[in-house]
N, C-alpha and C positions, 0 to 999 in steps of 0.2 A: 447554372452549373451546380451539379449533385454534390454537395461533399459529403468526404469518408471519413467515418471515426478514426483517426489515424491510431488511439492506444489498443486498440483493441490486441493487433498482435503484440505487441508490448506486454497485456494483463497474460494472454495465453503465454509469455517467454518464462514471466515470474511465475504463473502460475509451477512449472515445469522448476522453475528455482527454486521454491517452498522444499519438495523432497530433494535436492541437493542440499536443501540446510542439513533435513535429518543425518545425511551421512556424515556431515562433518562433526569434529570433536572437539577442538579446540574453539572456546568461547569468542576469543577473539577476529576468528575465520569468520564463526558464524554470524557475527554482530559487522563485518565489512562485508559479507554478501549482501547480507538483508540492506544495509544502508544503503548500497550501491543499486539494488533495486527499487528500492524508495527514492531515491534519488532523482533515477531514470525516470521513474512515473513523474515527481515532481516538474523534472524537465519537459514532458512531454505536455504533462497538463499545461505549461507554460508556454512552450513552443507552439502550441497546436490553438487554447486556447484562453492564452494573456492571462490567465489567471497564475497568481504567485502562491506560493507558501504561505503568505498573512491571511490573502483573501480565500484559501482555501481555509484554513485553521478558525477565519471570522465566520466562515459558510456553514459550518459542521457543528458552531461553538451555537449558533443562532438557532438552522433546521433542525440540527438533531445532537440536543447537548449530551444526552444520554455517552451515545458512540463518542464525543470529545474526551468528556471522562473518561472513559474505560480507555480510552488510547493514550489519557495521562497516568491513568494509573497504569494499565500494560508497562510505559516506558520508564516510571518510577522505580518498577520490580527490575527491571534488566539492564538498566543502567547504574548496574552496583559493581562492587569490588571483585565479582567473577571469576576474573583475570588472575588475580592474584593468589586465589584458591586451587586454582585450576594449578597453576606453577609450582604453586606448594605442595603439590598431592594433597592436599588438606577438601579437596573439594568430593563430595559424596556424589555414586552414579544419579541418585536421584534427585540432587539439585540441580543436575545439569540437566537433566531430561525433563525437570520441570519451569528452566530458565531456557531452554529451546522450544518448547509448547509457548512458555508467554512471548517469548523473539517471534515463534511464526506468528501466533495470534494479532500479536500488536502489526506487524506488515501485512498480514491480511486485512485485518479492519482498516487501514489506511488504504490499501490498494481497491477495497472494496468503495468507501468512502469516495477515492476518484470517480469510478468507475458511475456509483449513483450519482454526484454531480454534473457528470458529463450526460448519461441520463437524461435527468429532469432538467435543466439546463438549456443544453445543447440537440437533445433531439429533433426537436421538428424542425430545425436549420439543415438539421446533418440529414435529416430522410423529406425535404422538400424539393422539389426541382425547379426550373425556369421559370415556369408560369405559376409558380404557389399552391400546388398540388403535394398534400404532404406523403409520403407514401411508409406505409406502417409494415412490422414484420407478419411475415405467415403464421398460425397459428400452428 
């Protein structure tokens, strides 16, 4: 039996969510969208394939420490006092438009991050069939 990437339409949903972050304005909107589709990939990777949070976070920290950093440092920058700026009016257009640039950036490299572990991973399970014929994409 052939299986199917199940995230795939999932990456294509959030992709479509990245420019709904743009429009929104309020920081805190923008920081429960994103999480909610971070989340949802988190759950899928899980559901589809047992891998958790830790052992993703161990997978990323191991293959490719580079992209771990920048996603702690991305998450460092944006999970600051925002909120409170914003309420204040104290907050400038372009801290915000540069604290919604590092919000998408940091959920793209995560979303991106699944997407290459499921990849290198899970490929030749997910394009093999019955007899162990593995079958690759068109070029």
């Amino acid at each position: 039996m052939k299986k199917q990437i199940q995230i795939d339409p999932l990456m294509a949903e959030m992709t479509d969510n990245i420019f709904a972050l743009k429009d929104l304005d309020h920081p805190a909107d923008l920081m429960e969208r994103a999480l909610e589709d971070v989340n949802k990939a988190f759950e899928t990777l899980y559901e589809n394939y047992n891998m958790s949070y830790d052992e993703f976070y161990t997978y990323i920290q191991f293959y490719n420490d580079g992209l771990s950093r920048e996603i702690d440092e991305l998450w460092d920058r944006i999970d600051s006092d925002i909120y409170d700026h914003y309420e204040q009016g104290t907050l400038l257009s372009f801290e915000l438009n540069t604290w919604k640039s590092e919000l998408i950036e940091w959920k793209e490299n995560i979303l991106a991050a699944i997407r290459d572990i499921i990849k290198a991973e899970y490929y030749d399970e997910l394009h093999t069939d019955s007899t162990g014929i593995a079958y690759g994409e068109a070029a």
